[in-house]
C-alpha positions, 0 to 999 in steps of 0.5 A, spaced: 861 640 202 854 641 205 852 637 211 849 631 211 847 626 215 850 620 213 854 613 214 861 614 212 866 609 210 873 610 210 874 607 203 881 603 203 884 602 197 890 596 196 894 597 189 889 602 186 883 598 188 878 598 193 880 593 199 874 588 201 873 590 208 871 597 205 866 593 201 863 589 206 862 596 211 859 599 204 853 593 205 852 594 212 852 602 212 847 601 206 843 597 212 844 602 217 842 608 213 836 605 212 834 604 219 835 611 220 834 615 214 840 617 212 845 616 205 851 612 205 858 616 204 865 614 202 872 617 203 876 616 199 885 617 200 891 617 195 893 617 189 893 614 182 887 610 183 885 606 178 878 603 180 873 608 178 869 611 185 863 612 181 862 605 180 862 604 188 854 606 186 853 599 185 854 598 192 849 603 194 854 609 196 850 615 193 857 620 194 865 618 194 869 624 197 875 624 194 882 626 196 887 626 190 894 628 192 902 625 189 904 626 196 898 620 199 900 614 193 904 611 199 900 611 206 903 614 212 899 616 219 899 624 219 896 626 213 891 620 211 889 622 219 888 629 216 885 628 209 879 624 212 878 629 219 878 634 213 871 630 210 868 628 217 868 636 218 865 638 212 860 633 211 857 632 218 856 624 219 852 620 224 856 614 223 863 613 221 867 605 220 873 603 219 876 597 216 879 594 222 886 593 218 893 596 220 891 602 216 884 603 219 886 601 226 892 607 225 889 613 223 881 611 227 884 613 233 887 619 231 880 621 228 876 620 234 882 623 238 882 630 234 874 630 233 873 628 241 869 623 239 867 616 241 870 610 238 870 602 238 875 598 236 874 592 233 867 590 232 864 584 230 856 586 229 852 593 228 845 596 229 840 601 230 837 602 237 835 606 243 839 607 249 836 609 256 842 613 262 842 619 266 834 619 265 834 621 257 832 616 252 837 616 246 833 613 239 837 611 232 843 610 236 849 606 233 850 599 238 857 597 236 858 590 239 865 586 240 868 581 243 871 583 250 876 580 256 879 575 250 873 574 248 870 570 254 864 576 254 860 580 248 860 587 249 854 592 247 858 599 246 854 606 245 857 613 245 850 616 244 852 623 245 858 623 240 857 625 233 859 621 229 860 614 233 866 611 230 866 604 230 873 599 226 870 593 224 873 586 223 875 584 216 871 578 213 864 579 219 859 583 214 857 579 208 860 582 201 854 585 198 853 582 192 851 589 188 848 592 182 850 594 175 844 600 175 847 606 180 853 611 181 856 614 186 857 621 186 865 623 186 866 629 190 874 632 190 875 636 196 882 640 197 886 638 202 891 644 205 896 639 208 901 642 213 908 641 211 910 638 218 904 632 216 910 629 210 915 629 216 916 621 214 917 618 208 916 611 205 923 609 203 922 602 200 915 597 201 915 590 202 909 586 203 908 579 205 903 575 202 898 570 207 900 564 207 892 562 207 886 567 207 880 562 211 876 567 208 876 565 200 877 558 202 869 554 200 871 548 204 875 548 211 876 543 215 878 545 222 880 542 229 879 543 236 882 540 241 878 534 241 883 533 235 890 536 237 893 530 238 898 529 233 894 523 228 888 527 228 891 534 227 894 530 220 888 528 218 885 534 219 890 536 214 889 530 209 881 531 209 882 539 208 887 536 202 883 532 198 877 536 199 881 542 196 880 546 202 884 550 208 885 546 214 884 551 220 882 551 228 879 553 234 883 559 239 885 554 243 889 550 238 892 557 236 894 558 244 896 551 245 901 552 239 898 548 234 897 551 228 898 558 228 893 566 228 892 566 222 889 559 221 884 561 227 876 561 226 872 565 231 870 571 234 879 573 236 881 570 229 878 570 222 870 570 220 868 565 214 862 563 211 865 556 206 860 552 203 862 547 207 865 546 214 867 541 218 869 541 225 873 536 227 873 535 236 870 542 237 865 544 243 861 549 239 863 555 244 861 561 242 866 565 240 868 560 235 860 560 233 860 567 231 866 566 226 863 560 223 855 559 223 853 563 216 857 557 213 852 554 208 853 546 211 856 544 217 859 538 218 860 536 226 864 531 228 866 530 236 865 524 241 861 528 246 853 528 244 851 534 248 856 538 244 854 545 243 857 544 236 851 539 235 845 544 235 848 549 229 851 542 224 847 540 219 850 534 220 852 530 226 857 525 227 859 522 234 865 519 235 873 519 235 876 524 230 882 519 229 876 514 227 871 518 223 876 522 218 880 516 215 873 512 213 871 521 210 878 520 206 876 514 204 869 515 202 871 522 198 877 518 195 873 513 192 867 518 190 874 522 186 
């Protein structure tokens, strides 16, 4: 491999396909390398893979540096670590992401920690721009932002002298690209001499769990707030997401409070989405839930507070109690069915 200065995607791959959070990164490290003049670049790690690393083009990744090994079909740390360590050290880029996945969030660390570089974990938004300290000026430096003390605050994080900066990025926070039919990616196969001691586990059985719900495919969420948490409101929150044919889901307070579970949570500290129409039912509009629901095509704000937040990002607004707002919505959608 020759170095080249780059953009890099660890490219996740679920079942012999490449998972979406590695297709949304390749979107934004198109963005990226625009700004800085660079290329994008994917890592590819396993065995068996049934999509073609060629079409990855579509997405405008130039190169795929393949991987291939029998001893990778099933994912364990140490080698997976080594085998994407082995390609950042042969082409040299400036920028590296990660899906912040289970798998992403195990092998980033071990990366950064063997390249003694810089790494953010969990970011939310990417951008290029310069950074002032120690009476030096750093241009096209990787500003890696993310929620920070339980997402009360945002942080801006560089690592201006690391090479490469290292982010991993929430699943379902950069928009899927929508890709073309025109280009392919250049598929580089690169040998990798793993240690003997790098297999000293091994995958005995596999056991998935399927998600109850992915708010992220939903087209229509109808979420609560705590303006909504009172046992009625909650049940027609439900009922409304029922008949619309959608995913009920809610804010962080009502996963703390015990309302509806994680994996229902929108916001900064749970799941973006971006549906055709949300409905905020007794929701503030604080901005950590903000981020995770404000690229929704419409949204529909329902709350007894004419000053809320919410109000200033809803296409529409109602005013009043969820408990009388949402049986007169069901009945209006029912009657229209």
């Amino acid at each position: 491999m020759q170095p080249t200065n780059s953009v890099l995607v660890f490219l996740e791959q679920r079942d012999g396909a490449i998972a979406d959070v590695s297709l949304e990164l390749l979107g934004k490290a198109f963005e990226l390398a625009g700004e800085l003049g660079a290329s994008v670049e994917g890592v590819l790690v396993g065995h068996g893979l049934e999509q073609d690393p060629a079409d990855l083009g579509r997405y405008g990744c130039h190169r795929v540096y393949r991987v291939e090994d029998r001893r990778l079909a099933d994912f364990t740390s140490l080698p997976y670590a080594r085998a994407v360590q082995e390609v950042i050290q042969g082409c040299d880029p400036q920028i590296v992401l990660f899906g912040a996945t289970s798998t992403g969030r195990d092998i980033a660390p071990r990366v950064a920690s063997s390249l003694r570089c810089g790494l953010t974990a969990d970011c939310t938004e990417l951008t290029i721009g310069e950074f002032k300290g120690k009476n030096q000026t750093w241009i096209n430096t990787l500003h890696q932002i993310r929620p920070a003390w339980g997402g009360n605050i945002i942080a801006t994080i560089v690592s201006p002298e690391s090479r490469p900066s290292m982010a991993t990025v929430r699943e379902g926070v950069m928009p899927m690209p929508e890709g073309s039919s025109s280009s392919k990616a250049e598929l580089i196969d690169v040998p990798v001499d793993f240690p003997t001691e790098d297999f000293s586990t091994h995958v005995l059985e596999l056991h998935r769990m399927e998600r109850e719900v992915d708010l992220r495919k939903a087209r229509v969420i109808v979420a609560a707030g705590m303006g909504a948490s009172d046992a009625r409101s909650l049940g027609l929150v439900q009922d409304l997401a029922r008949v619309l044919g959608g995913e009920y889901a809610g804010s962080r307070p009502m996963v703390d409070g015990g309302f509806l579970p994680h994996e229902r949570q929108v916001g900064q500290t749970g799941t973006t989405v971006r549906p055709n129409l949300y409905i905020a039912c007794g929701i503030s509009g604080q901005v950590q839930h903000l981020a995770g629901m404000q690229e929704s095509k419409r949204i529909l704000a329902v709350n007894s507070d004419p000053e809320a937040p919410i109000f200033d990002i809803a296409h529409y607004a109602i005013v009043g109690e969820v408990a009388d707002v949402l049986p007169k919505l069901i009945k209006a959608y029912q009657a229209q069915s």
